[in-house]
C-alpha positions, 0 to 999 in steps of 0.5 A: 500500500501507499505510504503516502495514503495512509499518511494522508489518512492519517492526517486527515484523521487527526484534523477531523478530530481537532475539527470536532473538538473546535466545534464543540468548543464553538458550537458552531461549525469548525470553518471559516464561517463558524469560526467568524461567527464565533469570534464576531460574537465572543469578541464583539458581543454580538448575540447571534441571530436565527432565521433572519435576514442578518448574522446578529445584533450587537449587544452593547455600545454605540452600536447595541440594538444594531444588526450585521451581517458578518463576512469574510473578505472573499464572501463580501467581495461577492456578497454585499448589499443583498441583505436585511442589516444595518451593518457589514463586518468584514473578517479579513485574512487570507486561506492558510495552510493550516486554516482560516486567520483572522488579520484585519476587520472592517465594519461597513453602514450597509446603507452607505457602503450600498450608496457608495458601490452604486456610485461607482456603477457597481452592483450590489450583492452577488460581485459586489467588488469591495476595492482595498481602499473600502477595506482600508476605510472602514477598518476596526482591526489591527488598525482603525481607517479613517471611516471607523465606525468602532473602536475596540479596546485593548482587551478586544485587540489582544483576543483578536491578535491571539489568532493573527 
């Protein structure tokens, strides 16, 4: 037999069960999604939503009472504008080898970022087209942007760097 199949097999063995481990630490699923939602809720303290148009409501702060819809950066480059929020949350961080990585967060006014794409004769929801510019503006994390529209505390910083 292969000795590069079984060690594959192996592999794939072990990352199933760190993966089951994720997921049941989270209670969400152990990708990219369910490891955004998790964080957005656990760092942000956004409660989640369930069969709504939106991902959560924030629960404290200037934005408490507010909705989001939470994406990655290859969602919202994709997918903005077609949703029932207030807010867009933008995780960005590229695919690793050894998974997802949050290093950046932008936070977006669903409105004005929707006024803006239109502008720019863009349309919204599927390929939506957020240039790194939009990112750069809007972004809460690791560094605020000009347009932030949150600013995280020290505590809130340091969660999210321990998965940079």
């Amino acid at each position: 037999m292969d000795d590069v199949l079984r060690e594959l097999a192996a592999l794939m063995a072990e990352r199933g069960g760190i993966d089951a481990r994720i997921t049941h630490l989270t209670g969400r699923p152990a990708g990219p999604g369910g490891l955004r939602d998790f964080l957005a809720a656990r760092v942000l303290g956004i409660e989640p939503a369930k069969d709504t148009g939106y991902d959560g409501v924030f629960r404290s702060g200037t934005l408490a009472g507010r909705t989001v819809c939470i994406r990655t950066y290859d969602e919202a480059t994709n997918d903005v504008g077609a949703d029932a929020c207030d807010h867009y949350l933008v995780f960005g961080g590229p695919e690793q080898p050894d998974g997802w990585r949050p290093s950046a967060m932008s936070l977006f006014d669903a409105k004005r970022l929707a006024d803006r794409l239109t502008d720019r004769w863009v349309r919204t929801g599927v390929a939506a087209g957020l240039r790194a510019a939009d990112l750069d503006a809007a972004r809460i994390y690791p560094t605020e942007g000009p347009e932030a529209l949150l600013s995280l505390t020290p505590e809130q910083r340091a969660a999210l760097a321990l998965f940079a």
